[in-house]
N, C-alpha and C positions, 0 to 999 in steps of 0.2 A: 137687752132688757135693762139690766143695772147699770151702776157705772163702773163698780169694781169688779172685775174678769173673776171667775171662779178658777182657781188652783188646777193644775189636770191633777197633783193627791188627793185634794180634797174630790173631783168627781171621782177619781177610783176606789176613794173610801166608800161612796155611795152608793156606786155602782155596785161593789163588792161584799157591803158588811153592813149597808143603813136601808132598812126596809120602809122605816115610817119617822117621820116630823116625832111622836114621842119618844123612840127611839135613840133618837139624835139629842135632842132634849135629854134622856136619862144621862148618857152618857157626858155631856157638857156637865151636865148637876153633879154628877159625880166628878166629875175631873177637879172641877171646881171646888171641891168640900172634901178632897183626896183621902185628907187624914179621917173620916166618916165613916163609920159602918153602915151602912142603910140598910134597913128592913125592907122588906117587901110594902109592908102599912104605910112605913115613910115616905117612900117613894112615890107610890101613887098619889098620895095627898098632894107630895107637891106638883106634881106632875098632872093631877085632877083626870088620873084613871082610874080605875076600879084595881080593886086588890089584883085580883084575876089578871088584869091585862097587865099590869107592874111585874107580878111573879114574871109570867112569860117574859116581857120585855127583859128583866133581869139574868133571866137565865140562859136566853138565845143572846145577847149580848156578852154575858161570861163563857158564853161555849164560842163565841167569834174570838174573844182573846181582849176584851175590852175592861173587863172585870175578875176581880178574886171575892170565890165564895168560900165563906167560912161561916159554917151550923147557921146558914140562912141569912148572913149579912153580908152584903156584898160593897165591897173597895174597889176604885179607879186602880186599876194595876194594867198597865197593857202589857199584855204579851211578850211585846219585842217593841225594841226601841223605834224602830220604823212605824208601829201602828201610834205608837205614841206624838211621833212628829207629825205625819198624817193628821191627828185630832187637834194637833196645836194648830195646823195650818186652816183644817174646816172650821175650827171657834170661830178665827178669825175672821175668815170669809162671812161665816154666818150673821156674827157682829158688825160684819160695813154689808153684807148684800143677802141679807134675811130673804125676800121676797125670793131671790133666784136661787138660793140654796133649796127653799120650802117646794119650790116649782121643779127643781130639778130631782126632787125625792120621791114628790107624786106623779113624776112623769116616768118613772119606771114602772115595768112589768109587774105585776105582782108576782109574788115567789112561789105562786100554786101554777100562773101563767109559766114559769121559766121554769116550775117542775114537767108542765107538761108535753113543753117545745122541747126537753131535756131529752125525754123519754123518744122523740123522732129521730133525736141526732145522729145520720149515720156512723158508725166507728170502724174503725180495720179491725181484724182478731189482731192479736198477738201474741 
């Protein structure tokens, strides 16, 4: 599709921790404005989603290790140094092959799909 290959981190961040195009978006905003606390208000604005969908996206994002929340403001913090190399590498990708990052985020499962294929999966006891 593109010309520049997509990272295999950058697919396993997608695969793994990136559900939606705004999602991916918060996260770069924030990465970008690190030293920022952002509100839930603020977010959405810039981001041009409704309070509602900000909140969540903020909070399933800090519960993945992408964000630190403090009394409702939330900072770029990752987790662990790996997720943070991971983001440096999707930026980039994003910024030379926008079109196939965006392709590659909408062509997964939705996460109620991968809840419910989850729930067939045989498993051993243990």
């Amino acid at each position: 599709m593109g010309s520049v290959e997509i990272p295999e981190v950058a697919r396993l961040l997608i695969a793994t921790s990136i559900d939606s195009v705004p999602e991916l978006e918060a996260i770069l905003l924030l990465r970008e404005h690190r030293d920022h606390e952002w509100t839930v208000e603020e977010t959405g604005q810039r981001l041009y989603v409704s309070r509602t969908l900000a909140a969540h996206i903020l909070d399933v994002l800090a519960r993945r290790g992408f964000f630190m929340e403090n009394a409702g403001a939330y900072r770029y913090v990752p987790a662990t140094p790996e997720i943070g190399s991971a983001v440096d590498v999707l930026a980039s990708a994003y910024a030379s092959n926008l079109r196939d990052v965006t392709f590659l985020i909408h062509s997964k499962p939705s996460a109620a799909v991968r809840q419910f294929a989850e729930a067939f999966r045989i498993r051993k006891d243990k």
